[in-house]
N, C-alpha and C positions, 0 to 999 in steps of 0.2 A: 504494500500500500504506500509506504516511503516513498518508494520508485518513481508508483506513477504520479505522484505529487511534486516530486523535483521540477520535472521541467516547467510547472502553473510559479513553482518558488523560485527559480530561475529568472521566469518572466516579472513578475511580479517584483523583485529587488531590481531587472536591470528595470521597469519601467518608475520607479521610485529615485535609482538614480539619474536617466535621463532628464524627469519634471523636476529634481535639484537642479542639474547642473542649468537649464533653460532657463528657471527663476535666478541664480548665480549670475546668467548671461544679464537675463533683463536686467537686474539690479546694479551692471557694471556695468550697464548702454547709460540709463538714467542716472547713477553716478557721475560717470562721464558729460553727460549732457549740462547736471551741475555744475559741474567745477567747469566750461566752456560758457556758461554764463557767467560766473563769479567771473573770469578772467575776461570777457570780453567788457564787465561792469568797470571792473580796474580799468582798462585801457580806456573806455568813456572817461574816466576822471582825471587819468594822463593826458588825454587828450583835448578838455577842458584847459588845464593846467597849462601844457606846454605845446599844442597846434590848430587852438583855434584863432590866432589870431592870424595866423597865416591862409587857413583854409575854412575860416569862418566856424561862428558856433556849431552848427549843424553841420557839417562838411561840405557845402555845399559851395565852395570856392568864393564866398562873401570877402574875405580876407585877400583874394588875390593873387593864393595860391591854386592850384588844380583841384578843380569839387571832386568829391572823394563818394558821393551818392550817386554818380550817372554809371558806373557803373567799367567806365575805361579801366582804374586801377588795377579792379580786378579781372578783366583780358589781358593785364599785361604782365600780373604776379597772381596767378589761379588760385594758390596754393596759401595757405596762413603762413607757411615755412618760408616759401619765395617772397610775399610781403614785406614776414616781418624782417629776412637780412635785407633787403633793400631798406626801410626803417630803420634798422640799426648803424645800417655803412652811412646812410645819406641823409636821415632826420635827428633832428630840426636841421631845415637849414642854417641855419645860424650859429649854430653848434653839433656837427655831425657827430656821430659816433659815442654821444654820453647813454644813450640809452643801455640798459642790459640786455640781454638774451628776453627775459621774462616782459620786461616791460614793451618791449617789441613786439613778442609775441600777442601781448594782452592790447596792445593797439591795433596790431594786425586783426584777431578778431573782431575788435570794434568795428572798423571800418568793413567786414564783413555783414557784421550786422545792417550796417548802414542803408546796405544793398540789398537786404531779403529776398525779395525776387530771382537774385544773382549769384546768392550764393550756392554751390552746389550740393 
């Protein structure tokens, strides 16, 4: 009787650990999705701070720099990664290269934000 119960008990743990590891999965997309708002929130406030007066409150090149909502930047750095080193090499202009890794990055989202429609 053992026997022919194994392969029900089999089934039944590997189907218990498949629906862990899929709630595991969800719970590390929506993680994820978290902390990509919190970073993209930071980079809104660095970018308050130190590029709106070049590219305007809203990005939208009020300041004089290139608007950063139509959507050019992001055909021309797809990528948050490709963004944010260009960000890091070459903003602000006025002072290149002080930004960090993270603060780059976390502007790079922003201005992703910006674009919703755009982003992919």
């Amino acid at each position: 009787m053992v026997s022919r119960l194994t392969p029900f008990l089999v089934m039944g743990a590997a189907l218990v650990t498949v629906s862990g590891l899929w709630a595991w999965h969800r719970d590390a997309q929506a993680s994820r999705a978290s902390l990509i708002r919190i970073e993209a929130s930071q980079g809104r406030q660095l970018f308050h701070a130190m590029c709106e007066t070049c590219h305007g409150p809203d990005g939208d090149g009020a300041g004089g720099a290139p608007n950063l909502m139509n959507g050019e930047v992001l055909q021309q750095y797809p990528t948050v990664s490709q963004l944010a080193t260009f960000i890091q090499e070459r903003m602000p202009a006025t002072n290149p290269g002080i930004l960090t890794n993270s603060e780059a990055r976390d502007l790079a989202l922003w201005i992703q934000a910006l674009n919703p429609r755009l982003t992919p």
